[in-house]
N, C-alpha and C positions, 0 to 999 in steps of 0.2 A: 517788186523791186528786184533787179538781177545784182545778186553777190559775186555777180565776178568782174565787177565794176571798181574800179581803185580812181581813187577823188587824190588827189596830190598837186602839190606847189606846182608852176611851170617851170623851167629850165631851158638855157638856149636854146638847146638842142630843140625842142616844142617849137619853136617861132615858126619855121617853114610851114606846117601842119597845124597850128593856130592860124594864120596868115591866109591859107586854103579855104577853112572854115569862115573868117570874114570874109571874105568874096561870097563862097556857098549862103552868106546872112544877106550878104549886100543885094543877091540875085530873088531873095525869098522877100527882100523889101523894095523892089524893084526898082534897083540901082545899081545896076553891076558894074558902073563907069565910073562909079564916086569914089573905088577905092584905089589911090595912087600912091599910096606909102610902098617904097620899097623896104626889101627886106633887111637891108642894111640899114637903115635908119628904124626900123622895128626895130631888131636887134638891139642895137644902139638905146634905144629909149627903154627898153626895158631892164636890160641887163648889162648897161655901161655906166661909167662913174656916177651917172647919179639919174637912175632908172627913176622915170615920172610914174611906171603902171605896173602893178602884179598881175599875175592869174592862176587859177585852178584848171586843171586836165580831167576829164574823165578818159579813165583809158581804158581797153578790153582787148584782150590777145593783142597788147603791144601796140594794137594801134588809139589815138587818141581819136574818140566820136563826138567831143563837146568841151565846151569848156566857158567860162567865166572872167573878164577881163574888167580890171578895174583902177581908178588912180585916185588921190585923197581931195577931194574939194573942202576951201576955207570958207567957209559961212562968219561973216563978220558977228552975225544974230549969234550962230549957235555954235563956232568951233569946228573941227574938225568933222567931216563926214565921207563917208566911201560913198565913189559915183560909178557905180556899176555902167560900165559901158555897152558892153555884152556879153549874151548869154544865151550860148547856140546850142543844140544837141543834135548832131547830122539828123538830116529826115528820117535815115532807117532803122535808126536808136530812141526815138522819140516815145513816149508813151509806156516808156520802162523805169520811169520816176528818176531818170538819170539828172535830168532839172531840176531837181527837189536835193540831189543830193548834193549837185553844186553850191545850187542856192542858201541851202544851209552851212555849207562850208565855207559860204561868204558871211552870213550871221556871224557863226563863230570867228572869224578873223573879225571881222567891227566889232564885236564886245571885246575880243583880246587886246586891240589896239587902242582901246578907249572911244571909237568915235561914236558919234551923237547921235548919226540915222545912217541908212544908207540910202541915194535917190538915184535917180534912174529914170529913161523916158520911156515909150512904148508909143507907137505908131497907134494911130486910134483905131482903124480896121483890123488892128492885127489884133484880133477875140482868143485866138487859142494862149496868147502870151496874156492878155488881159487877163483870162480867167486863169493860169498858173498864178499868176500876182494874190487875187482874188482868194487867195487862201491862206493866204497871208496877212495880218491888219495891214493891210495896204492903204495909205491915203491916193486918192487920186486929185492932183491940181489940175480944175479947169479953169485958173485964172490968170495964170501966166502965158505968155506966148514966146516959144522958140527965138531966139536972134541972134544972128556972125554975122562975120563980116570976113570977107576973104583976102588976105593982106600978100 
């Protein structure tokens, strides 16, 4: 694990450089056309009167290499739960447990917040995220199926 890694809240200022890194995710899940949010409605939705998503930064020498983005889903069953949406560590950061470190500092916010579980999808080829999960008690559902509708 590199100690000169700082795990912290996000803050506007992060949105441009989170915002980078979802493209840089959307391009590694081979979609680089899917992401149309501009940054002013980022902005907006995270850090305006009544922000739907948090995140976590991992930062090094100022610049941020990853990070953790997430908003509250209501489970009629079970209450409140965090839905991790993503959770990138740039390619050249990767492999320095900087995911672990996020990851845990999303634990500890869902146990502080009270919520239930945290869930989360994961692309079925994608083995290298599978097996981070994997060290985790991770449940895996293969019962449910994905479904939107584009309004």
């Amino acid at each position: 694990m590199n100690t000169s890694i700082n795990i912290r809240k996000a803050n506007q200022e992060d949105c441009s450089r989170i915002l980078e890194l979802v493209k840089e995710l959307a391009i590694y899940e081979k979609s680089p056309d899917e992401v149309t949010v501009n940054i002013e409605h980022f902005i907006e939705s995270g850090f305006g009167a009544n922000p739907v998503w948090w995140a976590f930064v991992a930062e090094t020498n100022n610049t941020i290499v990853g990070f953790a983005l997430y908003y509250i889903r209501f489970s009629t069953w079970k209450g409140q739960r965090m839905y991790l949406e993503d959770l990138l560590v740039t390619n050249e950061y990767r492999g320095r447990g900087i995911g672990k470190l996020l990851f845990e500092a999303l634990i500890r916010e869902a146990k502080q917040k009270n919520f239930d579980a945290i869930c989360w999808q994961v692309l079925d080829w994608n083995e290298p995220a599978i097996n981070f999960y994997k060290k985790y008690p991770t449940h895996f559902d293969g019962e449910w199926l994905n479904a939107s509708l584009k309004v």
